[in-house]
Residue frames as qw, qx, qy, qz and C-alpha x, y, z in Angstrom:
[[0.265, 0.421, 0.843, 0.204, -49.51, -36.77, 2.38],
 [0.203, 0.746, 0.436, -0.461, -51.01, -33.60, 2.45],
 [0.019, -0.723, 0.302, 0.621, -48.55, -31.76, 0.55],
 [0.376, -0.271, 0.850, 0.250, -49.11, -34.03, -1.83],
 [0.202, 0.480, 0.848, 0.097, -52.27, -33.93, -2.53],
 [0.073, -0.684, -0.320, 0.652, -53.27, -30.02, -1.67],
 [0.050, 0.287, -0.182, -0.939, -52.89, -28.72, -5.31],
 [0.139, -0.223, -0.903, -0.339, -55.68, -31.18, -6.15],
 [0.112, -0.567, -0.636, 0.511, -58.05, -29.69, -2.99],
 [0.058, 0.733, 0.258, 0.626, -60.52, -26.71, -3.60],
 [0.690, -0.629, 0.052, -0.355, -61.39, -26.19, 0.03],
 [0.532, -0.054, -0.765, 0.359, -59.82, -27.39, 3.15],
 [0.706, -0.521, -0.256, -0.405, -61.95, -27.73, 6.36],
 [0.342, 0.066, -0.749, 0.563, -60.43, -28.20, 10.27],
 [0.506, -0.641, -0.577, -0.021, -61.94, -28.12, 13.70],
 [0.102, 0.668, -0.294, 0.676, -61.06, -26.08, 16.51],
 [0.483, -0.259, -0.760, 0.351, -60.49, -26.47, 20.09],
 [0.071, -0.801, -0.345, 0.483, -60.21, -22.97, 21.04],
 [0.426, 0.651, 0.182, 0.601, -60.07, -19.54, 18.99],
 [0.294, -0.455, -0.280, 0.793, -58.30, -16.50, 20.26],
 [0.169, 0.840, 0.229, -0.462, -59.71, -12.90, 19.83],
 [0.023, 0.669, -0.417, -0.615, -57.16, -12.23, 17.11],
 [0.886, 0.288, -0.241, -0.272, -58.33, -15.47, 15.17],
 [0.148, 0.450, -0.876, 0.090, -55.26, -17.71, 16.18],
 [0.876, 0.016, -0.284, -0.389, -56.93, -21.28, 16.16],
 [0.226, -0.437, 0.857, -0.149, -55.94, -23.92, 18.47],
 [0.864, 0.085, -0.001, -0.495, -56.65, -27.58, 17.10],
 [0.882, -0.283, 0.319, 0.199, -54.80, -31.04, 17.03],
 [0.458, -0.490, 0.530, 0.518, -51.22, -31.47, 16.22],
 [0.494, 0.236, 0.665, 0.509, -50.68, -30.84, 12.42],
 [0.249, 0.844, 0.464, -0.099, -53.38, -28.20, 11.71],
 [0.006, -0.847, 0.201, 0.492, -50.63, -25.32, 11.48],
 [0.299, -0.230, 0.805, 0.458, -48.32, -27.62, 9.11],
 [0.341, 0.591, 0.695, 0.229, -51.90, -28.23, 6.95],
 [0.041, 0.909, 0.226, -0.348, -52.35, -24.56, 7.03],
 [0.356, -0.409, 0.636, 0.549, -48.77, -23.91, 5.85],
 [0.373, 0.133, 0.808, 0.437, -48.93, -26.22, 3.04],
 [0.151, 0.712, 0.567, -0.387, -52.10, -24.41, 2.24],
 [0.073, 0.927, -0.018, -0.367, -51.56, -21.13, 1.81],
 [0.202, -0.520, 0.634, 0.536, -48.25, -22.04, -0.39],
 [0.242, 0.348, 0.874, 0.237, -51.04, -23.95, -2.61],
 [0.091, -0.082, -0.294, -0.948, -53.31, -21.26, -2.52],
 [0.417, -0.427, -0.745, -0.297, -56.21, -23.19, -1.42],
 [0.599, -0.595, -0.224, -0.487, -58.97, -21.74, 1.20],
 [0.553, -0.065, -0.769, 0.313, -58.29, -22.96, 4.59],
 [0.355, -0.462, -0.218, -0.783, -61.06, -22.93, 6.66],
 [0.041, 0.132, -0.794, 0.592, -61.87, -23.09, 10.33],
 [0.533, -0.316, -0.544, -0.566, -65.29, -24.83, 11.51],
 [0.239, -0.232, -0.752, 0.569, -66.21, -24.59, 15.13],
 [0.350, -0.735, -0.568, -0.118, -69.34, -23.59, 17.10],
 [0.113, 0.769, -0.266, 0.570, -68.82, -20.10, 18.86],
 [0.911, -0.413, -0.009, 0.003, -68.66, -22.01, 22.08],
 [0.932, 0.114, 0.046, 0.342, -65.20, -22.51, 20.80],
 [0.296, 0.622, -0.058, 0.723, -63.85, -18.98, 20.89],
 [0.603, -0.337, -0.302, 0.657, -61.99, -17.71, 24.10],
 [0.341, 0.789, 0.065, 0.507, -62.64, -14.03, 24.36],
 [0.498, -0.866, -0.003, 0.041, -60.62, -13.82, 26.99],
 [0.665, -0.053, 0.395, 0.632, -57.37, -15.09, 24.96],
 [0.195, 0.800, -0.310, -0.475, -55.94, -12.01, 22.82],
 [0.552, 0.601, -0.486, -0.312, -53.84, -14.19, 20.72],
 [0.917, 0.015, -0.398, -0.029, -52.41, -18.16, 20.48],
 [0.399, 0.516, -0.541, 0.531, -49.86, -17.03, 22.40],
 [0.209, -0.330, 0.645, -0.657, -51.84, -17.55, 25.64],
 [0.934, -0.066, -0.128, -0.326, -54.16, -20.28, 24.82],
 [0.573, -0.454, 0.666, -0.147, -52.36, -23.24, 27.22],
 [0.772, 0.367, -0.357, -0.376, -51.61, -26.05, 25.03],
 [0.905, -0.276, 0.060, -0.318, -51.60, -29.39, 26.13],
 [0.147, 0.605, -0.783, -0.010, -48.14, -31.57, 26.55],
 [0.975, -0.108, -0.132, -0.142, -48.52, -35.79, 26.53],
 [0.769, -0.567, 0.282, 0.086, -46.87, -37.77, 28.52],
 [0.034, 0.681, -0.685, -0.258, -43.10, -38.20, 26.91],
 [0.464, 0.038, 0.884, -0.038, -43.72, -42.40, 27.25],
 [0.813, 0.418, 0.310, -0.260, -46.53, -42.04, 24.28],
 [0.727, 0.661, -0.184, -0.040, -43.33, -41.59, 21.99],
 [0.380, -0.559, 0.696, -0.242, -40.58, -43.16, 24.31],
 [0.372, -0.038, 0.899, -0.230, -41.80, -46.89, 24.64],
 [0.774, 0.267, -0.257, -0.513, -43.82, -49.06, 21.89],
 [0.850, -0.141, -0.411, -0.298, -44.67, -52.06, 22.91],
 [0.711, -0.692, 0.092, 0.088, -42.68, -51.96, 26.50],
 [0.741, 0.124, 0.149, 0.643, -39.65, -51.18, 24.43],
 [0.217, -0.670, 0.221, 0.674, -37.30, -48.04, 24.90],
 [0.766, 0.404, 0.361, 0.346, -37.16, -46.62, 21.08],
 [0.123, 0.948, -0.064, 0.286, -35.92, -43.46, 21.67],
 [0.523, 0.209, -0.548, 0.619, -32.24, -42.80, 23.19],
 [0.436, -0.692, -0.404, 0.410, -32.59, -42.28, 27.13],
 [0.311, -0.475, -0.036, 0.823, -30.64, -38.77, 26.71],
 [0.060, 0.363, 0.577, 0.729, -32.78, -37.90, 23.49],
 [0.252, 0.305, 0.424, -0.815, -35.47, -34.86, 24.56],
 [0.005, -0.427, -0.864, -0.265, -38.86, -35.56, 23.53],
 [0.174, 0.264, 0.384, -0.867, -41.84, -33.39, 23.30],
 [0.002, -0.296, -0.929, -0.223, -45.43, -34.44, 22.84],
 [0.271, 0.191, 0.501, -0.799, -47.97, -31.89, 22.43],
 [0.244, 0.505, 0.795, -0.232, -51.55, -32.22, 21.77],
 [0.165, 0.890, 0.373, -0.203, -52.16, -29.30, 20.02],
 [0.411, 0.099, 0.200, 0.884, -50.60, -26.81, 17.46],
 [0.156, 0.815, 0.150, -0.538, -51.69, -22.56, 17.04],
 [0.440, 0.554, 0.470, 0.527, -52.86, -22.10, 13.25],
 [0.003, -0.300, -0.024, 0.954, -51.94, -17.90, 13.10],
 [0.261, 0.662, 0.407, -0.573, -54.90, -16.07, 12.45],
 [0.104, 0.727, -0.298, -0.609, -53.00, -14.91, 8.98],
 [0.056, -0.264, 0.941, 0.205, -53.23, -18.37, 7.64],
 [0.173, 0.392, 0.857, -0.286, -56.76, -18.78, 8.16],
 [0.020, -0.240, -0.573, -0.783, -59.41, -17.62, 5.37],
 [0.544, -0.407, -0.024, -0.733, -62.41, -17.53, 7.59],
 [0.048, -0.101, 0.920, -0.376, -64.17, -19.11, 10.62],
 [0.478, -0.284, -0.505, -0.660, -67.53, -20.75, 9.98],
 [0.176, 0.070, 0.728, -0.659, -69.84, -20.80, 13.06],
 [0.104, 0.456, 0.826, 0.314, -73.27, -21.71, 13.03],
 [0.129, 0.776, 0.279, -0.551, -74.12, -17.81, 13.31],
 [0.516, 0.851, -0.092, -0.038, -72.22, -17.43, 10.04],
 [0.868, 0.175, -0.057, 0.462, -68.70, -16.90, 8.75],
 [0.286, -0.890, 0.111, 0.339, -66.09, -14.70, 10.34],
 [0.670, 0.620, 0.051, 0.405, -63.89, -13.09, 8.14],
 [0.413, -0.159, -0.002, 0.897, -60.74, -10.74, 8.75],
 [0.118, 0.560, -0.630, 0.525, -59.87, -8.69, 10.57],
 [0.612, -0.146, -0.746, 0.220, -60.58, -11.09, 13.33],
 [0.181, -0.332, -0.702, 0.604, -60.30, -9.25, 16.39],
 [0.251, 0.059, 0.011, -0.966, -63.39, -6.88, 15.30],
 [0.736, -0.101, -0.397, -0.539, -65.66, -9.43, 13.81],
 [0.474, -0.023, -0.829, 0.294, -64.40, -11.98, 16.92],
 [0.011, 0.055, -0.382, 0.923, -65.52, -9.32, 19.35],
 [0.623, -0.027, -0.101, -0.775, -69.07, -8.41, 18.02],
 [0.725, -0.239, -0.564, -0.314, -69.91, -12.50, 18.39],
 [0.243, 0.112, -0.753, 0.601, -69.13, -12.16, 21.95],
 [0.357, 0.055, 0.282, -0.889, -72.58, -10.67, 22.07],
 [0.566, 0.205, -0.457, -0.655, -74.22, -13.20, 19.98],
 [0.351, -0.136, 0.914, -0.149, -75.97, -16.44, 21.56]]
């Protein structure tokens, strides 16, 4: 649906769970695919999260932990098997939006802009 709509969008707006120092953005499943779709649209694509959200101990998405659900949420609908028994499944919670995909991060100290891991840094000082 997005891709559908996105050359119609001025602006696009996401949450965050966590942010690494380099700007990689962890946030629910899909966010990187919206990003994507984005950027090939041209449109903004903007991260909103409270600095709370930002990990400056994570360098990059690559070490932000990212949640796996239980295999059964996409296994079993309505106490029915719908998936073959020998079919692998994987169910995570979370996707990493690269840092290069991302136009800025509005906090409520302001907006971080690229390069990320300079203007991430300096709000490490900022409460």
């Amino acid at each position: 649906m997005a891709a559908t709509y996105m050359a119609q969008v001025d602006l696009v707006l996401v949450g965050a769970d966590r942010i690494a120092l380099n700007g990689d953005t962890a946030n629910k499943i899909g966010t990187c695919g919206l990003a994507i779709i984005a950027k090939y649209y041209k449109v903004p694509f903007y991260v909103v999260a409270p600095i709370s959200s930002f990990d400056f101990n994570i360098k990059s998405g690559k070490d932000i932990p990212i949640e796996i659900r239980c295999e059964e949420e996409i296994r079993i609908f309505n106490t029915k098997n719908i998936v073959a028994e020998r079919a692998r499944v994987c169910n995570p919670a979370f996707d990493v939006t690269p840092a290069k995909l991302i136009s800025g991060i509005v906090t409520e100290k302001g907006v971080v802009r690229p390069p990320y891991n300079d203007t991430i840094a300096a709000l490490s000082n900022v409460k």
